[in-house]
N, C-alpha and C positions, 0 to 999 in steps of 0.2 A: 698421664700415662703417655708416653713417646712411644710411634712405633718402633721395634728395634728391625734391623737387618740382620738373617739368620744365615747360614752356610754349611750347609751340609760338605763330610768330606767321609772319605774311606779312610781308616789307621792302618789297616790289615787288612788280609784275605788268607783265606785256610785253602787248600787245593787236594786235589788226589796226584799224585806225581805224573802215575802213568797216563792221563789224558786231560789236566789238567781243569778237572769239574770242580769249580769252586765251592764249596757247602758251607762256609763261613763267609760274612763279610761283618767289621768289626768297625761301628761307624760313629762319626761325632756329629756333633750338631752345638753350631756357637751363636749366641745371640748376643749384638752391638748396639746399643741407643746412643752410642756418642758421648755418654759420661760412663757409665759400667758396662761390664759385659758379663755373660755366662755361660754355661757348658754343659751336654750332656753327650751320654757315650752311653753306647749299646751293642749287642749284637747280635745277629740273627741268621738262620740256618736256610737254606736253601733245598728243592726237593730237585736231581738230575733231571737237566730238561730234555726234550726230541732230538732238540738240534743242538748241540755244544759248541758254543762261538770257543774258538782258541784262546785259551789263558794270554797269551802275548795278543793277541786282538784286542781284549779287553780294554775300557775308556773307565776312567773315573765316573764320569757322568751317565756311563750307560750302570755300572754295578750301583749308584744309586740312587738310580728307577729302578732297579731292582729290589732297594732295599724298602724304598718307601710304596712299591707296589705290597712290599709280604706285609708291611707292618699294618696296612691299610690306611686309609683316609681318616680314620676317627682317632686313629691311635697316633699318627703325623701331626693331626690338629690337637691332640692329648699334649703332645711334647711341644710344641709351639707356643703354646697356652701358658704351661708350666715354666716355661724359660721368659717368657712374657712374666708371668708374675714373680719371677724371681726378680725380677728387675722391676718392676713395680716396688715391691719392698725394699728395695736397695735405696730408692728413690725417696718413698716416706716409709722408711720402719716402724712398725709395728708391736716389734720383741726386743730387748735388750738385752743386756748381760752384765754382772758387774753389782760392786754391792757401795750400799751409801757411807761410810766410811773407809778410811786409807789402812 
């Protein structure tokens, strides 16, 4: 088992026009070991906060501590895990496909 290198990134954002509260963020997450790679994509809603940073102030990297704050800790390590063992299979398979004659 290689570790892989993962990358979280944002695809999208949902917003309210008039003050630009984002309540969607629409996110991937890719994982590399140097021979396969894999993908997964989610997304998660947001509740209005006290203070509303300006939709153009917004960073990539700040809306995804945003996202892995709502999803929590167990659920970040859920998705790690799972993209981790997708590549572990990929690695030594397990299941096939495919029938013994042409």
């Amino acid at each position: 088992m290689t570790s892989a290198t993962t990358t979280w990134a944002i695809a999208n954002l949902e917003r309210e026009t008039a003050d630009g509260f984002v309540f969607t963020a629409h996110y991937t997450v890719d994982a590399k070991d140097g021979t396969y790679s894999v993908g997964a994509y989610g997304s998660i809603g947001f509740e209005r906060p006290e203070n509303l940073i300006p939709y153009a102030d917004l960073t990539e990297a700040q809306v995804i501590n945003w996202v892995q704050e709502a999803l929590g800790a167990d659920k970040v390590t859920e998705i790690l895990e799972a993209l981790q063992s997708q590549l572990d299979e990929q690695h030594t398979p397990t299941k096939a496909s495919g029938k013994p004659w042409q």
